[in-house]
TORTI-820622 format. One record per atom (N, C-alpha, C): residue number from 1; residue in one letter; x, y, z. Coordinates in steps of 0.001 Angstrom, whole numbers, always signed. Atoms other than C-alpha are relative to their C-alpha. Example, Ala and Ser with C-alpha at 12.3 -4.5 7.8 and 13.67 -1.06 7.14 Angstrom:
2
+-----+----+---------+---------+---------+
!   i ! aa !      c1 !      c2 !      c3 !
+-----+----+---------+---------+---------+
!   1 !  A !    +890 !   -1190 !      +0 !
!   1 !  A !  +12300 !   -4500 !   +7800 !
!   1 !  A !    +900 !   +1200 !      +0 !
!   2 !  S !    -820 !   -1190 !     -60 !
!   2 !  S !  +13670 !   -1060 !   +7140 !
!   2 !  S !    -770 !   +1090 !    +730 !
+-----+----+---------+---------+---------+
# end
This chain:
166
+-----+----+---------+---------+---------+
!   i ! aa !      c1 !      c2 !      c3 !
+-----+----+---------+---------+---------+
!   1 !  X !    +850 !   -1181 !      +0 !
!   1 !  X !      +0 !      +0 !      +0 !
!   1 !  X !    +890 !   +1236 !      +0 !
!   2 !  X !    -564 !   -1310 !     +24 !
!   2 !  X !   +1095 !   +3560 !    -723 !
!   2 !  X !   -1035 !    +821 !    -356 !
!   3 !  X !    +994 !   -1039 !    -543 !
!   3 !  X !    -319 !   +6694 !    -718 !
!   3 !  X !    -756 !    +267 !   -1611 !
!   4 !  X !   +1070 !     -20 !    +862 !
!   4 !  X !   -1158 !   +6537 !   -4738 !
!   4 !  X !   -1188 !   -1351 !    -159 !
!   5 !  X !   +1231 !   +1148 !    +234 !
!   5 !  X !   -3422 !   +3441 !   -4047 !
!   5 !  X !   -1255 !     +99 !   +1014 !
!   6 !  X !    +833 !    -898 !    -717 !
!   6 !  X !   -4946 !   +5651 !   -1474 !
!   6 !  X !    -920 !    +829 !    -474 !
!   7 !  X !    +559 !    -803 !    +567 !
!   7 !  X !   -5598 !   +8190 !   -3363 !
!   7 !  X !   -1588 !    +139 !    -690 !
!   8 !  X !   +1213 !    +179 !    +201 !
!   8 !  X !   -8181 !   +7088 !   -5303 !
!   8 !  X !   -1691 !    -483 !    +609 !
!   9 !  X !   +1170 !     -47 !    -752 !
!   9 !  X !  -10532 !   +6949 !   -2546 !
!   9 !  X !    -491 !    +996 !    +847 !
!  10 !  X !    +165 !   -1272 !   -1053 !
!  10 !  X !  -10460 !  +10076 !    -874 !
!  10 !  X !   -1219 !    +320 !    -696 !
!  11 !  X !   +1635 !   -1020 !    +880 !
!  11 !  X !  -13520 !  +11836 !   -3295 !
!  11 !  X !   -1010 !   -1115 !    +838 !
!  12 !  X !   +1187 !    +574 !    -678 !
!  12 !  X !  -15516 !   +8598 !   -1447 !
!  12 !  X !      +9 !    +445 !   +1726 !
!  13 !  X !    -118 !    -224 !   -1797 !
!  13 !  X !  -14139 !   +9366 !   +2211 !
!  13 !  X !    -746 !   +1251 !    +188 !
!  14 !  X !      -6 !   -1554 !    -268 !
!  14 !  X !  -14749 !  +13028 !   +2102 !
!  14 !  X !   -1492 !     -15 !    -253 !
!  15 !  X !   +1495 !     -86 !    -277 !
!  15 !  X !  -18232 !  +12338 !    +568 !
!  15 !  X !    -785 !    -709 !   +1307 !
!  16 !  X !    +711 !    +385 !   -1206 !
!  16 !  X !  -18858 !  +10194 !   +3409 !
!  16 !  X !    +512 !    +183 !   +1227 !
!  17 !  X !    -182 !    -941 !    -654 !
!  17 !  X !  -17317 !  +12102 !   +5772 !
!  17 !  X !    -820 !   +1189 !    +244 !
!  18 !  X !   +1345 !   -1158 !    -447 !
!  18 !  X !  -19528 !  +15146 !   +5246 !
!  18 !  X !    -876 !    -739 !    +342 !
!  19 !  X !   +1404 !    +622 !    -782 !
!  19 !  X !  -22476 !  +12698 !   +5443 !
!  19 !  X !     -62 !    -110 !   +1349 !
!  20 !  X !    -204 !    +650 !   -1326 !
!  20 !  X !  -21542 !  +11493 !   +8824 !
!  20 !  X !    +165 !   +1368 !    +755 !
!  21 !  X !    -211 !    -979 !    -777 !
!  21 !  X !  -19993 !  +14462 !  +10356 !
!  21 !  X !   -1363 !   +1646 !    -584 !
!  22 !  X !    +892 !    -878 !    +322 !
!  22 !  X !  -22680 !  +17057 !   +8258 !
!  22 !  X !    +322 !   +1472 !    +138 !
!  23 !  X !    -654 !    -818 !    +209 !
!  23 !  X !  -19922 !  +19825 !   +8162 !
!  23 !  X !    +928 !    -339 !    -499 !
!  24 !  X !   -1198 !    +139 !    +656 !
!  24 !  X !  -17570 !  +20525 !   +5857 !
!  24 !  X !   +1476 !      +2 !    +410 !
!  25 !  X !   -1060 !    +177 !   -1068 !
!  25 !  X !  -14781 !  +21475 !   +8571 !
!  25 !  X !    +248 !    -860 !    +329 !
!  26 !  X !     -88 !   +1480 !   -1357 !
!  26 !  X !  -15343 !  +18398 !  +10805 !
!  26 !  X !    +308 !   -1194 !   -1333 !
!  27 !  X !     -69 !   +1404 !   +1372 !
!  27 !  X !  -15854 !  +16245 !   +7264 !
!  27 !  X !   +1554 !    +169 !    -408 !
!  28 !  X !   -1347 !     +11 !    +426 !
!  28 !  X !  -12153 !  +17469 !   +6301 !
!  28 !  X !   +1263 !    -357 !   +1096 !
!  29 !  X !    -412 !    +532 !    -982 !
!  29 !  X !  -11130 !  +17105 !   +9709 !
!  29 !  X !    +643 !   -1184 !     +73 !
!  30 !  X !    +346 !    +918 !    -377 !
!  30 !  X !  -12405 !  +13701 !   +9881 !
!  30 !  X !    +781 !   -1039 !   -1074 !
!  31 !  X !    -647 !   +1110 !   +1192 !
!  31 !  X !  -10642 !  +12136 !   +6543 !
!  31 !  X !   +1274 !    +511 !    +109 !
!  32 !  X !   -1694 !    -352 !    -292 !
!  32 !  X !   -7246 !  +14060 !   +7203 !
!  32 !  X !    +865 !   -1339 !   +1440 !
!  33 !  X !     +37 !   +1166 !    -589 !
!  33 !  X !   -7512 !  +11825 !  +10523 !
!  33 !  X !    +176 !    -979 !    -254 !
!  34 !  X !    -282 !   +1049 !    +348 !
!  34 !  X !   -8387 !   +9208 !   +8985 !
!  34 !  X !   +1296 !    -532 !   -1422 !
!  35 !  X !    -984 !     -79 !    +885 !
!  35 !  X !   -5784 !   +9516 !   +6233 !
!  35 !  X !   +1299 !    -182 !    +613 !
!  36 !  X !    -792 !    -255 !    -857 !
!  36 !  X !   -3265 !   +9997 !   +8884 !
!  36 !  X !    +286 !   -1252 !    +651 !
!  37 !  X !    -191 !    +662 !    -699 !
!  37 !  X !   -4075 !   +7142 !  +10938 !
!  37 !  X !    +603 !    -963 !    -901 !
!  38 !  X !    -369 !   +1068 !   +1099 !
!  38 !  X !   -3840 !   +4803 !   +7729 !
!  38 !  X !    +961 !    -257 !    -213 !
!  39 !  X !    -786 !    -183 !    +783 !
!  39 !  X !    -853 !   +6148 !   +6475 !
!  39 !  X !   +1014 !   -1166 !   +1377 !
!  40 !  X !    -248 !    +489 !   -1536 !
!  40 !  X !    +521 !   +5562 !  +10731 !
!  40 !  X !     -89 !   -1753 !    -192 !
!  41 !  X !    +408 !   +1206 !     -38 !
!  41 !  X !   -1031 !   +2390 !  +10379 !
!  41 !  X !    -156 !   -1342 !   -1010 !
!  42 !  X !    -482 !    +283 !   +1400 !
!  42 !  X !    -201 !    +910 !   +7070 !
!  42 !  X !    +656 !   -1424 !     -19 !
!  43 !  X !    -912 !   +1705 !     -98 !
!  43 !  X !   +2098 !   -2512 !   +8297 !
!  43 !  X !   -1714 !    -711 !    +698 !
!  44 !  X !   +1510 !   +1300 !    -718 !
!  44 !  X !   -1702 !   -3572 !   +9562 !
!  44 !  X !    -578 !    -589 !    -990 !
!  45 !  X !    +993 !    +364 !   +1082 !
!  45 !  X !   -3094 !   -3670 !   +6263 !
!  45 !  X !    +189 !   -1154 !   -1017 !
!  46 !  X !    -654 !   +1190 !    +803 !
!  46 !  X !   -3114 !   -7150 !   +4511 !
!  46 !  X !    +101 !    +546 !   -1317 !
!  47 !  X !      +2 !     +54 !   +1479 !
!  47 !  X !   -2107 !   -7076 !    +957 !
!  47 !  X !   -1343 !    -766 !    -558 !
!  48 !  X !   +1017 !   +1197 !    +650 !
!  48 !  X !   -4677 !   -8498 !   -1148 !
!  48 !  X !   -1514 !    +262 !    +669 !
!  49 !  X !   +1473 !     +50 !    -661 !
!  49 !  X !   -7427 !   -7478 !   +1339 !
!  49 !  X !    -957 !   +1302 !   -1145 !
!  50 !  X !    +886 !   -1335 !   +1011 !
!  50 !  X !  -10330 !   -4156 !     +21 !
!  50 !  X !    +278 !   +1006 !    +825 !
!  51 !  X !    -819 !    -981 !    -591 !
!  51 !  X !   -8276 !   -1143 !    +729 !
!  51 !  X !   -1322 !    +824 !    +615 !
!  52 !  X !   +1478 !    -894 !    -473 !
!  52 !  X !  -11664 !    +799 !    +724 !
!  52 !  X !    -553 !    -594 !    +960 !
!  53 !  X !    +998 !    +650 !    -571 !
!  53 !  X !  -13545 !   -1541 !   +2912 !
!  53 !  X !   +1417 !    +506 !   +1403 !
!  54 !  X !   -1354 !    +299 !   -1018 !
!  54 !  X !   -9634 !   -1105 !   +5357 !
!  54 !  X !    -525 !   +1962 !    +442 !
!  55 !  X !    +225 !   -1602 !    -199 !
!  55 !  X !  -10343 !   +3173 !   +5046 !
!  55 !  X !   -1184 !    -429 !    +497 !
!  56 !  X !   +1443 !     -36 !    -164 !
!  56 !  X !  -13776 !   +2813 !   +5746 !
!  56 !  X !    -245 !     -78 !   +1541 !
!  57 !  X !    +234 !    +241 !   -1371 !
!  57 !  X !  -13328 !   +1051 !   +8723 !
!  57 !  X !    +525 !    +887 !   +1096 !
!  58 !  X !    -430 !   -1196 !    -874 !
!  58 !  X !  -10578 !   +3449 !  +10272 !
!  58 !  X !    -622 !    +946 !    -364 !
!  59 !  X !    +685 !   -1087 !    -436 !
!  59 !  X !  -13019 !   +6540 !   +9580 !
!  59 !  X !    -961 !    -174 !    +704 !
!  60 !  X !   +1528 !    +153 !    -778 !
!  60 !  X !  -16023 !   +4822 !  +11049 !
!  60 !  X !    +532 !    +416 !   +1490 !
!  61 !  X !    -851 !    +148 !   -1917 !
!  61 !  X !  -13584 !   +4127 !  +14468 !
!  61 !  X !    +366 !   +1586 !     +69 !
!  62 !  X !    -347 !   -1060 !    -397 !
!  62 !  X !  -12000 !   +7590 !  +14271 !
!  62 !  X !    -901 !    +819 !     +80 !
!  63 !  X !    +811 !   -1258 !    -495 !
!  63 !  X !  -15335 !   +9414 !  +13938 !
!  63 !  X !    -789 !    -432 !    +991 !
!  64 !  X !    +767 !     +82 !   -1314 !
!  64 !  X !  -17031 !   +7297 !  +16920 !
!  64 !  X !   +1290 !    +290 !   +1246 !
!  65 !  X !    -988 !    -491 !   -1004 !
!  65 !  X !  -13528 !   +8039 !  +18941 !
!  65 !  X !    -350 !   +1422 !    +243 !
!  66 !  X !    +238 !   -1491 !    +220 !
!  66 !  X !  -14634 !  +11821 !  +18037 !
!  66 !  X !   -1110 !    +348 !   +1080 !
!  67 !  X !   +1580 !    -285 !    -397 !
!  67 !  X !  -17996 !  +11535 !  +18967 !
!  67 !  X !    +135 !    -340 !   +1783 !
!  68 !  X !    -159 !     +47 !   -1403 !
!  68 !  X !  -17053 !   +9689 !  +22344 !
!  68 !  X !   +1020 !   +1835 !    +812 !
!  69 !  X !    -728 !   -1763 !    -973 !
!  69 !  X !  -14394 !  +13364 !  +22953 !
!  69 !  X !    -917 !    +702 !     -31 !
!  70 !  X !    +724 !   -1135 !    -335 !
!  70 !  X !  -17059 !  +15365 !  +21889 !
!  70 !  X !   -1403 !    -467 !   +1006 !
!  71 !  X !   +1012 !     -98 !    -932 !
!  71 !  X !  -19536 !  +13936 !  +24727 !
!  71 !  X !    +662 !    +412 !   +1176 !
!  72 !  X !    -461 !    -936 !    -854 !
!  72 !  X !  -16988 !  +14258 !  +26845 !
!  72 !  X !    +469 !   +1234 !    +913 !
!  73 !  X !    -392 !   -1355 !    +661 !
!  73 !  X !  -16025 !  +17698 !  +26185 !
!  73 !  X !   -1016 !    +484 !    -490 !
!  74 !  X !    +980 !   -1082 !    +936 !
!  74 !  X !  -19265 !  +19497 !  +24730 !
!  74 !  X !    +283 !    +932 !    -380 !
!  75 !  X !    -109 !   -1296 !    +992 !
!  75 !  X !  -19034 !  +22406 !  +22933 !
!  75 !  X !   -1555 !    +646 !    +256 !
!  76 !  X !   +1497 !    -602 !     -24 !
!  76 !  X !  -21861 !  +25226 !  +23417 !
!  76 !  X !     -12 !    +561 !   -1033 !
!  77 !  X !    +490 !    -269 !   +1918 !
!  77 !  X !  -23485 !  +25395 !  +19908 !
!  77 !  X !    -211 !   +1556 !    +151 !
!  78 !  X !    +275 !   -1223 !    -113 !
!  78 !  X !  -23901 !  +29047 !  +19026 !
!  78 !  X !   -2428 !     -45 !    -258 !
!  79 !  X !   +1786 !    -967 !    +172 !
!  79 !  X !  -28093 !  +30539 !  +18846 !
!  79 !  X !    -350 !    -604 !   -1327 !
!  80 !  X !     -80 !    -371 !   +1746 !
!  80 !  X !  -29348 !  +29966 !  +15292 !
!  80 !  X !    -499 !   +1209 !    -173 !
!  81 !  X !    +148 !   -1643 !    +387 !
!  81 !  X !  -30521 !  +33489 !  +15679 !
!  81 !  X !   +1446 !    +736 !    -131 !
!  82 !  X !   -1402 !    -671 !    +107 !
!  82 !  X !  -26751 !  +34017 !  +15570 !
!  82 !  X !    +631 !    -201 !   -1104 !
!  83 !  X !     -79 !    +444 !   +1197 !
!  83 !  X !  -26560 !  +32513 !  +12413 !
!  83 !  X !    -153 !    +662 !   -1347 !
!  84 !  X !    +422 !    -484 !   +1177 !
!  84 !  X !  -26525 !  +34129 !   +9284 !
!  84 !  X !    -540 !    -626 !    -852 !
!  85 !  X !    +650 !    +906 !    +175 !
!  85 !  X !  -29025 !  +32986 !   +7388 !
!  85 !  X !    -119 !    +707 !   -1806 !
!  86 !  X !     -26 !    -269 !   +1350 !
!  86 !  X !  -29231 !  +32989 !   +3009 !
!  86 !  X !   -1388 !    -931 !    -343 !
!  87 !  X !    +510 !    +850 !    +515 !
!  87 !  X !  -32259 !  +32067 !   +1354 !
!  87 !  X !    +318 !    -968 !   -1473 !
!  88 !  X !    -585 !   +1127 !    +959 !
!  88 !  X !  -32338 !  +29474 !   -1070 !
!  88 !  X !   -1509 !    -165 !    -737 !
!  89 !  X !   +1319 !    -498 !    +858 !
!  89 !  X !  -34962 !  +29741 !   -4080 !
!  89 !  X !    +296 !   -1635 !   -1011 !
!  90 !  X !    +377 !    +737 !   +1071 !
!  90 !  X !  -34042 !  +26533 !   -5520 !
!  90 !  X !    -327 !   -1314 !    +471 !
!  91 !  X !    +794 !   +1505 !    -602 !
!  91 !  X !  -35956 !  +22923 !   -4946 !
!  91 !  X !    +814 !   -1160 !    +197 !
!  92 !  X !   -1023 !   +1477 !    -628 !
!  92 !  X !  -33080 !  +20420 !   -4748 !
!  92 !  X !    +706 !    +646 !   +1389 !
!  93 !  X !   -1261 !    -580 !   -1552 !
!  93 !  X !  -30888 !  +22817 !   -1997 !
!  93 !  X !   -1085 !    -262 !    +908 !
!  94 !  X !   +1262 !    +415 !   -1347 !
!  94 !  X !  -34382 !  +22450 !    +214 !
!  94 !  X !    +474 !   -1306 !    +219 !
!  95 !  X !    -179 !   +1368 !    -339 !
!  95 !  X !  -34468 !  +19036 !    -526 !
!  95 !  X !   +1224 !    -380 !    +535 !
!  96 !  X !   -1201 !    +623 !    -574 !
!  96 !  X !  -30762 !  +18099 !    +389 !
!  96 !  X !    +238 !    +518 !   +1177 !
!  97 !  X !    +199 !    -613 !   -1483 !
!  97 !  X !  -31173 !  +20570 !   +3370 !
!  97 !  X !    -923 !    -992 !    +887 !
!  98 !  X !   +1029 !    +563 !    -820 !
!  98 !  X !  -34136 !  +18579 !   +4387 !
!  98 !  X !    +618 !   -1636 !    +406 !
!  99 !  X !    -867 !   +1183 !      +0 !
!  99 !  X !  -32260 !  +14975 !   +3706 !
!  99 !  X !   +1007 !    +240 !    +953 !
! 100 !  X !   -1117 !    -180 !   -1080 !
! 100 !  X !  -29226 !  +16168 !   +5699 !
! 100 !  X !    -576 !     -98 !   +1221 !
! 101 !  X !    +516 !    -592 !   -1053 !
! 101 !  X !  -31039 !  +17461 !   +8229 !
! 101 !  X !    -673 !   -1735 !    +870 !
! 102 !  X !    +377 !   +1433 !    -925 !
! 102 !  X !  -32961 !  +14010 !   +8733 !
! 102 !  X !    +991 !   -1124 !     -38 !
! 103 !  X !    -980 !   +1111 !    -213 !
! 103 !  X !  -30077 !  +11788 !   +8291 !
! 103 !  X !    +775 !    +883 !   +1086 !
! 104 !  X !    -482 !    -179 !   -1307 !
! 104 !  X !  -28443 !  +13725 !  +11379 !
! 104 !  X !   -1277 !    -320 !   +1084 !
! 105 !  X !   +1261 !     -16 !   -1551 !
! 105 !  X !  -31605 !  +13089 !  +13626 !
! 105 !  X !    -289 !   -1854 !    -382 !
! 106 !  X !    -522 !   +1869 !    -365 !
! 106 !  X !  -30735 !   +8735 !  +12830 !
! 106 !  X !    +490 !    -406 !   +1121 !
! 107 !  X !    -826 !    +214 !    -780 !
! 107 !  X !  -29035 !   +7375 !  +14909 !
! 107 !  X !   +1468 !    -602 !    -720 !
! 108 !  X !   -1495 !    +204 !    +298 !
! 108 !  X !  -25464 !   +6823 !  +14609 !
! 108 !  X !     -40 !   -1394 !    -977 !
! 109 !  X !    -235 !   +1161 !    +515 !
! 109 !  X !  -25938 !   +3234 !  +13769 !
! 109 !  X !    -649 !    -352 !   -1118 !
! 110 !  X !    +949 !      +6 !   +1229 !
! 110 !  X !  -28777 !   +3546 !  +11118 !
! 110 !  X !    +773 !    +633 !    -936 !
! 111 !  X !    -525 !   -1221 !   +1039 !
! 111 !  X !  -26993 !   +6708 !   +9763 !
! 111 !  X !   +1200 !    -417 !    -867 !
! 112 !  X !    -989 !    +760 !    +798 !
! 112 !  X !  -23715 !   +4730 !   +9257 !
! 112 !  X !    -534 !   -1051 !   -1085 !
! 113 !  X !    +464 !   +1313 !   +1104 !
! 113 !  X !  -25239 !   +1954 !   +7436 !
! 113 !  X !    -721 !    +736 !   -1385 !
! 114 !  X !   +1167 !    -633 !    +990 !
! 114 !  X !  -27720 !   +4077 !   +5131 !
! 114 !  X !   +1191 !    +816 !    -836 !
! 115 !  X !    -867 !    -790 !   +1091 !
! 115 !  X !  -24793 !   +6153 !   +3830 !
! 115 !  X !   +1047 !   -1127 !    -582 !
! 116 !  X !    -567 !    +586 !    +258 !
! 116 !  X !  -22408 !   +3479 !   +3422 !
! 116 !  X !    -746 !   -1016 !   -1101 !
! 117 !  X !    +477 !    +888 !    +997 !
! 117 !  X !  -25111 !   +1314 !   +1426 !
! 117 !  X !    -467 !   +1012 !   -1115 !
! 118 !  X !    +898 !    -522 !   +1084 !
! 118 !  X !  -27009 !   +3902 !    -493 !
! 118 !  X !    +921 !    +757 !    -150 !
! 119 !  X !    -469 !   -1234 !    +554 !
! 119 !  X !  -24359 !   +6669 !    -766 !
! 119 !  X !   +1217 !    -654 !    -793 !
! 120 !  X !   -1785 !    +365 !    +134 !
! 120 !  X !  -20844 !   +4719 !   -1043 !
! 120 !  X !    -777 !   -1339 !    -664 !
! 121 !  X !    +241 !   +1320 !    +783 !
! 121 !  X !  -22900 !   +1595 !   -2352 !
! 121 !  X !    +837 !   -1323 !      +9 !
! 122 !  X !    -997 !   +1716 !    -459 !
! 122 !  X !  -20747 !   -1155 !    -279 !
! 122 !  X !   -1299 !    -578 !    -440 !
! 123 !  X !   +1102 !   +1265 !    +255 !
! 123 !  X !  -22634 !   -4449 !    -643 !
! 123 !  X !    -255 !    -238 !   +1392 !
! 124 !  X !    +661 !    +242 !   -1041 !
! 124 !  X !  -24026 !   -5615 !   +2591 !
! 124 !  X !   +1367 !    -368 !    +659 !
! 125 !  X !   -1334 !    +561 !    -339 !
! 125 !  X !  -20868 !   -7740 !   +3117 !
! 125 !  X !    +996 !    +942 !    +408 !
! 126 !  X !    -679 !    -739 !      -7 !
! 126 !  X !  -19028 !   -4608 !   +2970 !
! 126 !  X !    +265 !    +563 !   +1248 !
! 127 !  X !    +223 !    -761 !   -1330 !
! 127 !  X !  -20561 !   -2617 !   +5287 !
! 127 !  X !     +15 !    -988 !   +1336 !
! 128 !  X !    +265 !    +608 !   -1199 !
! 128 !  X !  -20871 !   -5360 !   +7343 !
! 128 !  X !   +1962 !    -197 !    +733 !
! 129 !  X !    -985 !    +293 !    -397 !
! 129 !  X !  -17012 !   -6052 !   +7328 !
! 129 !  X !    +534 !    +929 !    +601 !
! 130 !  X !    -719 !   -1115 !    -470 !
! 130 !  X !  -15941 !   -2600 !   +7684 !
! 130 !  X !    -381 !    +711 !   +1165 !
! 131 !  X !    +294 !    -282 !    -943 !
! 131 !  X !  -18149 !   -1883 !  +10680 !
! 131 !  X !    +469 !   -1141 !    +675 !
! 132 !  X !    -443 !   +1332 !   -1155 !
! 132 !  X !  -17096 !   -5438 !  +12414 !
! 132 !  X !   -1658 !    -448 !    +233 !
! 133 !  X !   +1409 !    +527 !    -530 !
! 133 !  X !  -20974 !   -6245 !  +12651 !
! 133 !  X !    -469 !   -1473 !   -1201 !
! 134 !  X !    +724 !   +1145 !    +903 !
! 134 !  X !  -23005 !   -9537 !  +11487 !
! 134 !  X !    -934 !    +823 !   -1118 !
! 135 !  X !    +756 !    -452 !   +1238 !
! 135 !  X !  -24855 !   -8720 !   +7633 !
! 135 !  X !   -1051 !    +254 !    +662 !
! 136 !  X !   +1593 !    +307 !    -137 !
! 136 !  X !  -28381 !   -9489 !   +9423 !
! 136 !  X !    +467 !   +1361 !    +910 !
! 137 !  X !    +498 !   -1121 !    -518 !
! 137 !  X !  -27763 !   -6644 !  +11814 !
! 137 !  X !    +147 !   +1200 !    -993 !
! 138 !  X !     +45 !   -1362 !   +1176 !
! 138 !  X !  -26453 !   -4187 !   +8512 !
! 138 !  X !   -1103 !      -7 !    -346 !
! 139 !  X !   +1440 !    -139 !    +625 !
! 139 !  X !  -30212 !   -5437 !   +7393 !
! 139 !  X !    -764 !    +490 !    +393 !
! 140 !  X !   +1122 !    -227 !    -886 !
! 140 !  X !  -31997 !   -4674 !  +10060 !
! 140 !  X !     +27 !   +1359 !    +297 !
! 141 !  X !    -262 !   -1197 !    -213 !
! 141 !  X !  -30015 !   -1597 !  +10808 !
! 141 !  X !    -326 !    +922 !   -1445 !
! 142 !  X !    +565 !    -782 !   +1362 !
! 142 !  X !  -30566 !    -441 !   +6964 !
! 142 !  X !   -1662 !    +235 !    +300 !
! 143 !  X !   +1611 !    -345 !    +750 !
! 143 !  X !  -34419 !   -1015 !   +6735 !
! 143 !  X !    -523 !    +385 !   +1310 !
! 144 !  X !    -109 !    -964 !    -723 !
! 144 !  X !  -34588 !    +745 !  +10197 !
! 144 !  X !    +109 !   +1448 !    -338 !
! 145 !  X !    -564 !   -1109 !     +21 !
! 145 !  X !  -32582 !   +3499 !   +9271 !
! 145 !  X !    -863 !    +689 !   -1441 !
! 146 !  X !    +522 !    -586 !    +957 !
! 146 !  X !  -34680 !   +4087 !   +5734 !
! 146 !  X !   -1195 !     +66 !    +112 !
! 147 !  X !   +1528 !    -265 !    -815 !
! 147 !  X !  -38313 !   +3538 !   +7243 !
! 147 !  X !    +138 !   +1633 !    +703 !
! 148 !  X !    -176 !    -785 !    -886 !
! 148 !  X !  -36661 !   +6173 !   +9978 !
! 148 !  X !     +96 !   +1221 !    -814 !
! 149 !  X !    -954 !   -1058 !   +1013 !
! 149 !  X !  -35330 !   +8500 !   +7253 !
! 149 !  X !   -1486 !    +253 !   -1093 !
! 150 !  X !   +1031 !     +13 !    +760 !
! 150 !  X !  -38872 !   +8208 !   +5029 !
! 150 !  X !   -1015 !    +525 !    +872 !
! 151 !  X !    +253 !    -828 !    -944 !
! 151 !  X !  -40350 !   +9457 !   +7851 !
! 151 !  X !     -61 !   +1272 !    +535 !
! 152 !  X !   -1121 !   -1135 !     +35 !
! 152 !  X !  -38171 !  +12199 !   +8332 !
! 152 !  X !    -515 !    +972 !    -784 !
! 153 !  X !     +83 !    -907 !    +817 !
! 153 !  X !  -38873 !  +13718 !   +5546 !
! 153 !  X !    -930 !     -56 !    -726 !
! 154 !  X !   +1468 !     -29 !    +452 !
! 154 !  X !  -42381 !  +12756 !   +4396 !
! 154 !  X !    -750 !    +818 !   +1218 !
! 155 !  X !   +1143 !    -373 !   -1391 !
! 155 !  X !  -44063 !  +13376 !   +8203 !
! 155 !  X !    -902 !    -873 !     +91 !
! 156 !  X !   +1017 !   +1158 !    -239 !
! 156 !  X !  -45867 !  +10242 !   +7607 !
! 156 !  X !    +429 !   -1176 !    +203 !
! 157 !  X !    -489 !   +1540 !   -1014 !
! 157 !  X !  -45224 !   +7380 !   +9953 !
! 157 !  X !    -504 !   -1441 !   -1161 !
! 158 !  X !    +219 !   +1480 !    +976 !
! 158 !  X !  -44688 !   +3791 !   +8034 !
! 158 !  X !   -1281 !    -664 !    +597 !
! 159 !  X !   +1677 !   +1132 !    -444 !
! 159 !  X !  -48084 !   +1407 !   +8031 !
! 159 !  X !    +745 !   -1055 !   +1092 !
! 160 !  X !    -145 !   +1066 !    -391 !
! 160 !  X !  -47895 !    -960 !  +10370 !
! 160 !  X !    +498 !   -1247 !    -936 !
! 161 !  X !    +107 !   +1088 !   +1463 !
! 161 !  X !  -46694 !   -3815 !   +8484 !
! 161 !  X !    -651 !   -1506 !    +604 !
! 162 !  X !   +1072 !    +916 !    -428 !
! 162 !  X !  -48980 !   -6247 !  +11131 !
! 162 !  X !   -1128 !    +301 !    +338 !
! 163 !  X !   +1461 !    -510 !     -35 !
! 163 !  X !  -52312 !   -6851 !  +10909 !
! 163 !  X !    -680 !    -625 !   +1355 !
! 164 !  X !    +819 !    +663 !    -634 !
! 164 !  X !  -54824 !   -7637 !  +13408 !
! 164 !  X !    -804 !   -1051 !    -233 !
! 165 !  X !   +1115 !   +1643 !    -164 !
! 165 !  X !  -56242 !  -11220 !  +13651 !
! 165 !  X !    -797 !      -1 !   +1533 !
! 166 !  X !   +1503 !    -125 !   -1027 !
! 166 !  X !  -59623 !  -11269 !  +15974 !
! 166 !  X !     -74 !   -1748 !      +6 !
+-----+----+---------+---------+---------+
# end
């Protein structure tokens, strides 16, 4: 491994980096990190293994290491009346405002899985390797996390999917 067989995965880290972290700061942050640790950590990586599926896994770990400092440590968010605020006149920036917005109100474990399958398009196997979890929970945690997320951003709660027998 070297750093041009790296390379060609950063445009996926960074997109799923912003997903996860949902700032562009913290998202550049968060793949410099993980770029860092890799590079650091580099005699771990088998030859022959899926370099992407090897990144994947050190950003997942370095942004729940994050997430554990920043509970530790909080930060007091500023007002959003302190916020400068731009409107936006066009119908996809809503929409991807509105998408963002409900893929941060997932949970961590839905949110990872839903971007990693639908955004980065691992295979189940993937995601399943690069988080360390069994497939059946990536399943369960996916069609969780996209019920949760359809929700989100419709306002209309999924049907029951059982019926009543009398």
């Amino acid at each position: 491994m070297d750093l041009q067989s790296i390379a060609p995965h950063i445009p996926r880290l960074r997109r799923y980096a912003r997903a996860l972290a949902g700032d562009q700061h913290a998202a550049d942050d968060l793949v410099q990190d993980t770029l860092e640790r890799a590079i650091n950590k580099h005699h771990l990586w088998r030859p022959g293994s899926d370099l992407r599926a090897w990144l994947f896994a050190i950003m997942h770990n370095v942004f729940v290491n994050q997430l554990r400092a920043r509970q530790a440590h909080p930060e007091t968010p500023l007002d959003e009346e302190d916020l400068p605020t731009v409107p936006s006149v066009q119908g996809a920036r809503l929409e991807i405002r509105d998408l963002e917005s409900a893929l941060a109100r997932l949970p961590s474990e839905q949110r990872e899985i839903v971007l990693l399958v639908g955004l980065e398009q691992f295979s189940y196997a993937e995601a399943a390797k690069s988080l360390d979890i069994p497939i059946g929970t990536v399943m369960s945690r996916l069609f969780r996390g996209r019920e949760r997320l359809r929700t989100l951003i419709t306002g209309v709660p999924a049907a029951p999917a059982l019926k009543v027998v009398k």
